[in-house]
C-alpha positions, 0 to 999 in steps of 0.5 A: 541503506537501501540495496539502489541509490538513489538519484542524486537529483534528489541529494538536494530536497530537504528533508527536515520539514518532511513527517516520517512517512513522507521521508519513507516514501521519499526515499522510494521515489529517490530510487525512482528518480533514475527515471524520471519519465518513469515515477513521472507515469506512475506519479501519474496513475497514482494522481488519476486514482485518487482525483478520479477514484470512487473507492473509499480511502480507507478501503484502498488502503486495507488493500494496500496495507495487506498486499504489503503484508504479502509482499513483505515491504517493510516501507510500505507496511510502515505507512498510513495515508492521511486520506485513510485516516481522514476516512476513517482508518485506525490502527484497530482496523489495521489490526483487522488485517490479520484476519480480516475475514474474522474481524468486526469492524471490517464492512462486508464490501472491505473483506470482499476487497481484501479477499480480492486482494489476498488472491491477487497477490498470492494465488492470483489464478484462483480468482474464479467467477465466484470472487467476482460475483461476491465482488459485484454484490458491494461494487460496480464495474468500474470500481471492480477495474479501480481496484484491480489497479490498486492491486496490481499496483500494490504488487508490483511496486510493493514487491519492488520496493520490498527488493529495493530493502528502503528502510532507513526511516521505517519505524524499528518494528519494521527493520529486521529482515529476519522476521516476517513483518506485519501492518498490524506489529507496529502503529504506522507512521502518517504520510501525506496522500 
């Protein structure tokens, strides 16, 4: 049982039809549904990331798979987006994700990416000009600001989510909270996205 309730507004949406990771995800945004201008809005910024981003999906999803890692959010960790997979995501890349700056079938762009992202979600004040100038080597200005998004989001809500413990549809391999979770333990389950 996750640590908020959720909206009982979403009491009534069923649920059997709903693949696994879309009920994990579900289960955030019934929490969210306390307030609905909020998940409004950041339904809002996750819809402008995906209509109008140039970042591969596969590349977000590395980011945000390893950020959750950093976060210990057991929901987000659990999830796979069929986008990512569509764009080429396997469980052996999500594998890589344990050593990412070790790992073969990673590009140089995604452990660019995925440096970024360990920095942002664990020593964000070491990110020097030095991480920005290997950034720009693979990525162009707005794309350096479309995935500074996708951290900060990825951060944020993740941690949350992690505080809010909604694991009652996660996979087993991602339920004891005694310990530490990883991507790369368990094959994901797909959500829709």
């Amino acid at each position: 049982m996750s640590r908020v309730a959720p909206s009982s507004a979403f009491a009534s949406i069923p649920t059997d039809d709903l693949g696994q990771g879309d009920r994990i995800n579900l289960g955030v945004a019934s929490i969210l549904g306390h307030r609905p201008d909020v998940a409004g809005a950041l339904g809002s910024l996750r819809a402008a990331l995906q209509s109008s981003g140039t970042l591969s999906p596969r590349l977000v999803e590395l980011v945000r798979l390893r950020i959750a890692f950093h976060n210990q959010c057991r929901s987000c960790m659990s999830v796979r987006y069929q986008s990512a997979v569509d764009a080429g995501l396997t469980e052996d890349a999500v594998c890589s994700l344990e050593r990412p700056e070790e790992a073969d079938d990673l590009s140089d762009a995604e452990r660019s990416a995925l440096r970024f992202a360990d920095l942002f979600a664990t020593d964000h004040l070491a990110i020097d000009d030095a991480v920005y100038d290997d950034l720009r080597r693979h990525f162009a200005e707005d794309e350096l600001v479309e995935l500074g998004v996708h951290c900060a989001y990825a951060v944020g809500m993740g941690r949350l989510a992690a505080t809010w413990a909604v694991t009652d549809d996660v996979p087993g391999a991602f339920r004891s909270a005694e310990t530490t979770a990883a991507p790369w333990i368990s094959e994901g389950v797909i959500a829709s996205g």
